[in-house]
C-alpha positions, 0 to 999 in steps of 0.5 A, spaced: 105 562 814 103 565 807 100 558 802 101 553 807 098 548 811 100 544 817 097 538 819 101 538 826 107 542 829 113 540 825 119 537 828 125 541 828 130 535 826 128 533 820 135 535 817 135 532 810 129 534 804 129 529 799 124 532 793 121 530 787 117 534 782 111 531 777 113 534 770 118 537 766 124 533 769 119 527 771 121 522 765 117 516 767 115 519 773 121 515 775 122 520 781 115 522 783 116 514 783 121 513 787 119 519 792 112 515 793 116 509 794 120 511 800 114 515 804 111 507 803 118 504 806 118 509 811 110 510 813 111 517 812 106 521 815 103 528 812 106 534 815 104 539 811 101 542 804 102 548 800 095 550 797 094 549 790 090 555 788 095 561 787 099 556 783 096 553 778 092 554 772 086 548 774 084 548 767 091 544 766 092 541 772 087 539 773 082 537 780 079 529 780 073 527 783 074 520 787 068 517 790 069 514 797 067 506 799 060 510 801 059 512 794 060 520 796 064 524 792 070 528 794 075 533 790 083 532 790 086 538 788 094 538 785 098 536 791 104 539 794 106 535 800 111 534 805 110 528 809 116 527 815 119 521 818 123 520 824 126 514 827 125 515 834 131 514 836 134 521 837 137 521 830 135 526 825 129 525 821 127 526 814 123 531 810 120 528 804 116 532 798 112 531 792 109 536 788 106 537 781 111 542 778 106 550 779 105 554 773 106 561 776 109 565 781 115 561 781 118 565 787 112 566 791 112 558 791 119 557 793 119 562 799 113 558 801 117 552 800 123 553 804 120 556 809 117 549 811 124 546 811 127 552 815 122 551 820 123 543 820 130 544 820 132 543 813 140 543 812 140 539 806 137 537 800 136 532 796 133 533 789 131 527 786 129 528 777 129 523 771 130 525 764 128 522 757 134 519 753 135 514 747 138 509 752 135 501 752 131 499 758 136 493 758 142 496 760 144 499 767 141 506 767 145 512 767 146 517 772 148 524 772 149 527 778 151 533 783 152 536 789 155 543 793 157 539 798 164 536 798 163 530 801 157 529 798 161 531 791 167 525 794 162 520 794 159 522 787 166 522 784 167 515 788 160 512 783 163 515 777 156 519 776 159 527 778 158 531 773 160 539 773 154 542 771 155 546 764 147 546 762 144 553 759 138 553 757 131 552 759 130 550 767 124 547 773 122 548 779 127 544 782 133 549 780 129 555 782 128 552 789 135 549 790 139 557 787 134 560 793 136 554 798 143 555 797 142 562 798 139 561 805 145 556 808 143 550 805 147 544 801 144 540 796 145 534 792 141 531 785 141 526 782 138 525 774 137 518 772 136 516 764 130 513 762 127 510 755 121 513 752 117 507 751 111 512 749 106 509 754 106 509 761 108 507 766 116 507 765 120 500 766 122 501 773 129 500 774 130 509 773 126 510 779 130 505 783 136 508 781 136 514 785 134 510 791 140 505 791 144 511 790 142 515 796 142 509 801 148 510 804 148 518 805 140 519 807 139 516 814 135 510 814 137 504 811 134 502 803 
């Protein structure tokens, strides 16, 4: 498989992807925040990579040197990375992503990323994004979402937070992904909680949680 890397076989029941890409639709790194969250809760392993160097201009994002606890350096490139939970029990596991948003080749980065999940037996994703808004970090933060499935729309409709989406303009890689995955058969939900600008990070935590509480009920894992 062209730009990615396994680091085992990949399950073939990993049915829900639940995504968060770094940047643009980051807010406070509310959604990359919540997405670590839960591979922490759920001791997710890493499954698979997609290799940074076709993707990124590495003079903007650039790699970080770490040093390791016997003093040796070691270079972390921009990470794309898919880690799987499975609850052992015969039930359906989870595919979860987190990713710096790529500079280029938008297209090429799709096919390979739904590939992955095609190969692990993806047949919904969930789309985890955060929004900068003028909204107080002392009232509960608002969320905006959407969905293609009907049960999945009923039960957003339930919240209050359905939107039918009407934006135009510029988009992210999370909107491209998800127009090619409904190409292949794939349903998908999102959900972009509102955060304050505080204008130094990190961000109040409360919009990271948000779309976590949100989700609880339909994702199979108790949170």
């Amino acid at each position: 498989m062209d730009h990615v890397g396994f680091d085992r076989e990949p399950p073939a029941n990993l049915t829900t992807l639940v995504m968060a890409f770094g940047g643009w639709i980051d807010a406070g790194q509310a959604a990359t925040g919540a997405l670590r969250h839960l591979v922490r809760d759920l001791s997710a392993a890493r499954l698979a990579w997609i290799d940074p160097e076709q993707f990124f201009v590495l003079t903007q994002e650039r790699p970080e040197v770490r040093l390791k606890a016997d003093g040796e350096r070691t270079i972390q490139w921009p990470r794309s990375e898919f880690c799987a939970w499975q609850p052992g029990d015969g039930r359906d596991g989870l595919l979860l992503f987190s990713g710096v948003e790529p500079h280029q080749k938008w297209r090429t980065y799709t096919t390979a990323f739904l590939d992955v999940a095609e190969r692990c037996g993806v047949k919904r994703i969930v789309s985890i994004g955060a929004l900068l808004a003028g909204a107080p970090h002392t009232r509960p933060v608002r969320v905006t979402g959407r969905c293609t499935e009907p049960a999945w729309r009923s039960l957003l409709e339930a919240w209050g937070i359905y939107r039918r989406p009407s934006y135009e303009g510029p988009t992210g890689i999370s909107t491209v992904v998800l127009d090619a995955a409904e190409r292949r058969g794939m349903s998908q939900s999102g959900g972009d909680p509102s955060t304050v600008d505080l204008c130094c990070p990190p961000a109040p935590p409360q919009p990271g949680h948000v779309p976590l509480r949100r989700r609880h009920q339909r994702l199979p894992h108790p949170m």
